[in-house]
C-alpha positions in Angstrom: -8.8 -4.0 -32.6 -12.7 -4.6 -32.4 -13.3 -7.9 -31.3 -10.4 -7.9 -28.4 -10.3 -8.1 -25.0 -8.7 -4.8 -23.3 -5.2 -6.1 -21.9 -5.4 -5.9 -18.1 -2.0 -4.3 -17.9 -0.6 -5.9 -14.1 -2.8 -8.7 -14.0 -2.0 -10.6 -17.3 -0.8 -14.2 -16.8 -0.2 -14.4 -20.8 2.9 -11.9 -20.1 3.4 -12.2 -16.3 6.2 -13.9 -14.5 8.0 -14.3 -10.8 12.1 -14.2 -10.7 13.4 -14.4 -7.4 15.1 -11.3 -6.9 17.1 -10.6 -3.7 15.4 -12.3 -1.6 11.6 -11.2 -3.2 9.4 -12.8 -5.9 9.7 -9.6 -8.0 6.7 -9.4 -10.7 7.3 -8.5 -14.4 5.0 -8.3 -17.0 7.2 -8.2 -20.7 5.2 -6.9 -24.3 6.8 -6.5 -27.6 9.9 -6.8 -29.3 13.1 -4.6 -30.1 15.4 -2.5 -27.6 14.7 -3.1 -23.8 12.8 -0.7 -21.6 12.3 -1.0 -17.9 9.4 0.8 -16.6 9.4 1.6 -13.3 6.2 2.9 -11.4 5.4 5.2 -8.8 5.2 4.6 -4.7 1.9 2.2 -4.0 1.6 1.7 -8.1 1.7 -1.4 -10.0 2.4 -2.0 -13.8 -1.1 -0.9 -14.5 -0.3 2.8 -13.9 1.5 2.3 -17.3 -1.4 0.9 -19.2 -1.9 4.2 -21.2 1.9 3.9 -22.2 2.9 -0.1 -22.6 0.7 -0.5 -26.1 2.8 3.0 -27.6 5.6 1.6 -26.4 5.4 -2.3 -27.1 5.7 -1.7 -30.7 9.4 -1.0 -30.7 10.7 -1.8 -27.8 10.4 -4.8 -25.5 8.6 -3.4 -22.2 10.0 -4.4 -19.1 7.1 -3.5 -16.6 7.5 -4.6 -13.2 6.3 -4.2 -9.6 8.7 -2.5 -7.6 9.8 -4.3 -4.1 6.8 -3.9 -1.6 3.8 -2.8 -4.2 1.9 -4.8 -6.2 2.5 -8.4 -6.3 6.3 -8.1 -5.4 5.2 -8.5 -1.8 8.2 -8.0 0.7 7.1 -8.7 4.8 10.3 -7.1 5.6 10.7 -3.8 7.9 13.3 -1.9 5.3 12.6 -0.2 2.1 14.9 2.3 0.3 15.3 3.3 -2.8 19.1 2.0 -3.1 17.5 -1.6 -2.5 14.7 -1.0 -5.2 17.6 0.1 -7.5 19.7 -2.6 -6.8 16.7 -5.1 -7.5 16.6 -3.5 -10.9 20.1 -4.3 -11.9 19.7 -7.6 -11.0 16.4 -8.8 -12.7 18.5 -7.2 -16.1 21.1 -9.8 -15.5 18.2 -12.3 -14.4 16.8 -11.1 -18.2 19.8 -11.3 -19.8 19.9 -7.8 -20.4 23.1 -5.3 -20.8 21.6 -2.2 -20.6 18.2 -1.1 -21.0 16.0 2.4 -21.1 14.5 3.2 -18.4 11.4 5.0 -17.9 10.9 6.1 -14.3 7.6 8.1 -12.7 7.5 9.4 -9.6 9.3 6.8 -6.9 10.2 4.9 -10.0 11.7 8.0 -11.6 13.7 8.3 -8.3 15.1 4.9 -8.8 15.9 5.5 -12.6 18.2 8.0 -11.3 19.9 6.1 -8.6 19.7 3.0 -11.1 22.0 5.0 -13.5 24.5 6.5 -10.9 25.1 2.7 -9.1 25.0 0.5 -12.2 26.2 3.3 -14.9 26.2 0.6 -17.7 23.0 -0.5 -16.9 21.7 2.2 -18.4 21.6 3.3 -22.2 19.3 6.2 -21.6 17.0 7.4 -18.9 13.7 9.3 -18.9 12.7 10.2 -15.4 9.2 12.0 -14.2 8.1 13.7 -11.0 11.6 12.8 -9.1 12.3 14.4 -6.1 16.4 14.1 -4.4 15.4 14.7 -1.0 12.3 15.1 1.2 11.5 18.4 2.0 9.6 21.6 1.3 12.0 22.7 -1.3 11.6 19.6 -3.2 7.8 19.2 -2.4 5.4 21.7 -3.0 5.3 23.2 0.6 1.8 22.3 1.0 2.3 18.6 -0.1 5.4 18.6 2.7 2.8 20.1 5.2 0.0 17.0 4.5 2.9 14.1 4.6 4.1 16.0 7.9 0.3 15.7 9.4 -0.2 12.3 8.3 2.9 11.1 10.0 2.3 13.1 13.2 -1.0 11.5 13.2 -0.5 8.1 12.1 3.1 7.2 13.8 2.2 5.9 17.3 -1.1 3.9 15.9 -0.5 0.1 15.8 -0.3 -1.9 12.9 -1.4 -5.3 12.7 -1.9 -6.6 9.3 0.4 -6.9 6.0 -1.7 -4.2 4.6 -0.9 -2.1 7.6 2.5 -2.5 7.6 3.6 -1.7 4.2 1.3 1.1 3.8 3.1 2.4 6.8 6.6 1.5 4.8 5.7 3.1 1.7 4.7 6.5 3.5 8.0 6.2 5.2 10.1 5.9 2.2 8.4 9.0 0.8 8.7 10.9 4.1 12.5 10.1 5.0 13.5 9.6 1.9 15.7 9.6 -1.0 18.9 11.2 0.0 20.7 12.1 -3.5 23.1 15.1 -3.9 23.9 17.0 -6.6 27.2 15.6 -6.9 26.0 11.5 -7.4 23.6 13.1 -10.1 27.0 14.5 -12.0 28.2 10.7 -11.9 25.3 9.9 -14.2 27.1 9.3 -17.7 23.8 8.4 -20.1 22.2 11.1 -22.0 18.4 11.6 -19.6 15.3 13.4 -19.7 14.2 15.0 -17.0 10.9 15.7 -17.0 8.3 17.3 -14.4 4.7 18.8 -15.0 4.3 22.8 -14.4 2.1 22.3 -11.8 3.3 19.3 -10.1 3.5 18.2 -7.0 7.6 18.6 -7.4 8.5 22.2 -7.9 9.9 23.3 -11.4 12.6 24.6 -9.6 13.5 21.6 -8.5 12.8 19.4 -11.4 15.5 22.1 -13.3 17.9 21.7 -10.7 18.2 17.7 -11.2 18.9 18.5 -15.2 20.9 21.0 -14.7 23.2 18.6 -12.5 23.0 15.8 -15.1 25.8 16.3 -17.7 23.7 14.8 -20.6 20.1 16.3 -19.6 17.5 17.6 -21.5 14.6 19.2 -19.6 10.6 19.1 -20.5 8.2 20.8 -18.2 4.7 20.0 -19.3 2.3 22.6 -20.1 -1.0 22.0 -18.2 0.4 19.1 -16.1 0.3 17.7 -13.0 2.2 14.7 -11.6 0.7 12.3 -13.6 2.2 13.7 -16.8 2.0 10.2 -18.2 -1.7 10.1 -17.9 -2.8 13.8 -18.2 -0.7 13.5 -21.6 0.2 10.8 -22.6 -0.1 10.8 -26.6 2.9 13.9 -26.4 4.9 12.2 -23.4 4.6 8.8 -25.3 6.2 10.3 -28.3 8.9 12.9 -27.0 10.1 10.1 -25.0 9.9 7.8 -27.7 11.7 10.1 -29.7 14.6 10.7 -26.6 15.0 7.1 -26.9 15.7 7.0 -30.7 17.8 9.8 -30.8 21.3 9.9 -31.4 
């Protein structure tokens, strides 16, 4: 409305709050009122990366947006990061919430943790609506030329010493892209909720690989959007905010 500050979606003390989380101060950010819906962002993201989506979202729902383990102001000085831990963090700040089950909207890294969310904590999940996941790290499930740059940066950057926090985690996040996530085709069949799987056509995750997660989920629907990139969140988010709206309030 004219006359209001612009929320600054990550860095808002009205909605912001620690909870010790297994062994982290994990940070969450809640807005609106209704069903609850965990957002979970993408690998060196922070809540802010769903500021075009929160305001949609936060009128019928009550938005869950946190900073994964290791990015934003969930700092973590530990060595190890996978996305099993990031998953298992999630299930825990629900009970820390007091929540049953929640949707879960996932992009990127955080769509990868949707989907391991829902196959280790099945009631956890109501629905899921996961974008630009990837099962496993390499050229089939990266665009080959993507796999080619991570593989450069790492021969490059692996024998350089690292001093500072920065330094460190920076390193840790690459990592978890570069070895990581490990998920077969049969874990994906264990997911029970209905999901949407959901990948742009010119993503950095090939359709062909986006379709083979779906098609591996028992209650999938699949939406490859036109004229997209990664960021389909961004680069569209008026339809991604309502298809996925209307995922979530459909029977």
């Amino acid at each position: 409305m004219y006359g209001q500050a612009a929320v600054n979606y990550g860095n808002n003390p009205a909605a912001g709050k620690y909870y010790n989380i297994r062994g982290i101060r994990m940070y969450c950010e809640i807005y609106g009122s209704g069903k609850p819906l965990l957002m979970i962002h993408g690998n060196g993201g922070s809540i802010g990366s769903f500021a075009g989506n929160i305001p949609y979202f936060a009128k019928r729902y009550k938005v869950i947006a946190v900073d994964s383990r290791s990015q934003g102001k969930s700092i973590d000085t530990k060595d190890s990061l996978s996305f099993e831990m990031m998953a298992d963090d999630f299930a825990v700040l629900l009970d820390t919430l007091r929540i049953k089950s929640a949707y879960i909207l996932g992009w990127s890294d955080g769509g990868i943790t949707a989907l391991l969310l829902a196959i280790r904590h099945k009631n956890k999940v109501a629905k899921l609506a996961s974008t630009g996941a990837n099962l496993w790290p390499d050229s089939t499930a990266l665009m080959p030329s993507s796999w080619k740059s991570m593989n450069n940066q790492y021969k490059a950057s692996y024998n350089k010493k690292r001093t500072t926090y920065k330094e460190k985690n920076d390193w840790k996040l690459f990592m978890l892209d570069f070895k990581q996530p490990h998920i077969s085709l049969s874990s994906l069949k264990q997911i029970k909720c209905p999901a949407l799987i959901i990948g742009g056509d010119h993503d950095l995750i090939p359709v062909k690989h986006t379709a083979l997660i779906a098609q591996n989920i028992p209650k999938a629907l699949l939406w490859i959007v036109p004229n997209s990139g990664h960021a389909t969140l961004q680069e569209h988010k008026e339809d991604f905010n309502k298809k996925v709206d209307a995922f979530f309030q459909s029977n």
